[in-house]
N, C-alpha and C positions, 0 to 999 in steps of 0.2 A: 710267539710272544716277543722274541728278543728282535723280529722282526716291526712287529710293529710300534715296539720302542725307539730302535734306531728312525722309523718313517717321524715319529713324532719328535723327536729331537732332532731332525732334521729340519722339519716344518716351521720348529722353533729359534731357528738358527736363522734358517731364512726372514720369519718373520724379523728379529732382530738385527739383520743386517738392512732391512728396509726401513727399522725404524729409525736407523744411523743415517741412511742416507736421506731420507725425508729430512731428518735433523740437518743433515749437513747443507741441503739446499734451499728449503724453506726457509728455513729457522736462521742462516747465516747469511742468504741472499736477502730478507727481508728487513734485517738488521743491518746490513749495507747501502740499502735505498732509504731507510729512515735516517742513520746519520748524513747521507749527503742530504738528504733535504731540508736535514734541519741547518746543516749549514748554509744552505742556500738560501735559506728562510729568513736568518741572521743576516746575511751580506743584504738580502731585497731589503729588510728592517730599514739599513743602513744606505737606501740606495746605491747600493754596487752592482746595480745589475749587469755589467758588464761581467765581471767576477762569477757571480751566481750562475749563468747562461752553460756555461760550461762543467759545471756543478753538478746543474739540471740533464744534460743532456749523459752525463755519467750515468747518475742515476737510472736512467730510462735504458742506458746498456745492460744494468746491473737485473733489473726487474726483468729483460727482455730475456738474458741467458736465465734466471732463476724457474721462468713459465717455464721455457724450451728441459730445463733440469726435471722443473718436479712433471711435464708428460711424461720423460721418458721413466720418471721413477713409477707413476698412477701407472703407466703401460707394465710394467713388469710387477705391480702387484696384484693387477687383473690378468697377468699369465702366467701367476704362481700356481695355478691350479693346473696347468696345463704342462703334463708331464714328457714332452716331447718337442723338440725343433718345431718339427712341422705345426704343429697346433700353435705356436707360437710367434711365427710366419703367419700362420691365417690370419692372429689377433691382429699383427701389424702393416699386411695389406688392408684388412680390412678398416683398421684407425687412419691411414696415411690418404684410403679412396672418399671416406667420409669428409676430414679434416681440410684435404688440399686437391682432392679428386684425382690423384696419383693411381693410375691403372697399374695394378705390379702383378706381373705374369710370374709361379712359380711352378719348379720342378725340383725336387727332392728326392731322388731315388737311395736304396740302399743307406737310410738314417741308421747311424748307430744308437747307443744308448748312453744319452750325455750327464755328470752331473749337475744338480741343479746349480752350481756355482760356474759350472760351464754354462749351461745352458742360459743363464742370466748374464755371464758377458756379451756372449754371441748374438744375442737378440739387442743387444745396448749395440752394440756394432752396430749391426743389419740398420739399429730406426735412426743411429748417426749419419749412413751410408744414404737412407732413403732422405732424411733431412736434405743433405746433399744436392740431391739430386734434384729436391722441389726449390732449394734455394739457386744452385746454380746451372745446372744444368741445361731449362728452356726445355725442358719436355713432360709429359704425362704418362710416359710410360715407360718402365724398368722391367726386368728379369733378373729374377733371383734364381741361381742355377746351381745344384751341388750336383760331386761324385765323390762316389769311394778313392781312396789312393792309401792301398796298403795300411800304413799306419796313422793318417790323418783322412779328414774329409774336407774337401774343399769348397767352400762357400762362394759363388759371385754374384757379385751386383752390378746387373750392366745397363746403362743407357746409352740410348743412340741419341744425345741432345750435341750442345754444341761443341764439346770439349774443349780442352786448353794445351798449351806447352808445361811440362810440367815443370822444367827448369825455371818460369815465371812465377810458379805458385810455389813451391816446395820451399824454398828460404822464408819464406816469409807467415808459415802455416796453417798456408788455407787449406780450405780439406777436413778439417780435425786430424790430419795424419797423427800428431802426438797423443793425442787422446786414444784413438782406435789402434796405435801400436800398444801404451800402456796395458789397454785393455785385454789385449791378444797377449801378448806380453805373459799378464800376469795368470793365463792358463796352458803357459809353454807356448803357445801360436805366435804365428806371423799374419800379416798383411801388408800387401802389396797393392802398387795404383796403377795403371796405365791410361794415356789419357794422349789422344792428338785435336787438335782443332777439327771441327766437324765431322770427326767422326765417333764422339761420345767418348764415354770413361767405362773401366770396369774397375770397380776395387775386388779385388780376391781375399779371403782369408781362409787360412789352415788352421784347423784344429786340431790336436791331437787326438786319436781314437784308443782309450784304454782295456775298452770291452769288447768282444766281439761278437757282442749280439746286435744283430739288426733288423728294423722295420722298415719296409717297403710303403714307404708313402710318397710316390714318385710320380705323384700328380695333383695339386691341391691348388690348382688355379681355378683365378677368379676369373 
């Protein structure tokens, strides 16, 4: 009994942390693209479209991150039900081969048993990481590759696309690095990027491992 209370206050927690973040990106992205247009709307009124041009073209950033926000939020509310890493990998090779026809090779061996507050950064990671990789990278196919390591499990995502210097990118923060460290961050992890010109990037991420029980789903390629 006291178990399947804790399962439903958990379920319930989750659902309300989704309906923040829907709030948060919907609802505040939406209301960001309607005030700049309505100001752009007023300067055209007034022929300023020199003024308004610039306005517009905000707006169309603002809409373009709010879409990119609320998949990544629809994706983890369709892998709420999915009580495990790996299941939650499938959901997002399989959204990323559909969407942008991203082949992503995984391997997962030795998965521990994450909370769902883990296990919903980690998958916001992984579909930031494959983003990534359909924006900049120049290739079709990734590998998602985990191992055990004692008290963390190490997540990578590699592609063999074009790569970059990272001393070019890093000041200026491409990547989403601050976003994916936040993220890691805020369940104790790290992440790391490696990346040379033509010879593709991997980002790595540690998670910390508090339980030690594990399942073996150390093959769930597509």
């Amino acid at each position: 009994m006291a178990y399947k209370q804790l399962e439903a206050s958990t379920a319930r927690n989750e659902r309300e942390r989704m309906a923040r973040e829907l709030h948060d990106t919907l609802t505040q992205g939406l209301a960001g693209v309607v005030m700049q247009l309505e100001a752009a709307d007023d300067l055209l009124d007034n022929d300023q479209v020199d003024r308004a041009k610039p306005i517009i073209k905000r707006s169309v950033t603002i809409a373009r991150k709010t879409l990119q926000e609320s998949r990544l939020t629809i994706t983890d509310l369709r892998s709420a039900s999915e009580g495990d890493l790996a299941g939650r990998v499938q959901l997002l090779t399989e959204t990323f081969q559909k969407n942008y026809g991203l082949t992503v090779q995984t391997k997962l061996p030795d998965l521990p048993v994450f909370s769902p507050n883990v296990l919903t950064e980690v998958s916001r990671c992984l579909s930031e990481a494959l983003t990534n990789v359909v924006k900049h990278a120049q290739t079709d196919t990734v590998i998602i590759r985990g191992q055990r390591q004692a008290d963390q499990y190490q997540v990578q995502v590699v592609d063999f696309g074009q790569g970059f210097k990272l001393s070019l990118r890093q000041p200026a923060g491409h990547f989403g690095l601050v976003g994916l460290r936040e993220r890691m961050a805020a369940i104790n992890g790290q992440v790391q990027l490696t990346s040379e010109p033509g010879e593709g990037t991997t980002v790595t991420f540690l998670i910390p491992i508090k339980e030690g029980i594990s399942h073996d789903k150390s093959d769930v390629s597509r």
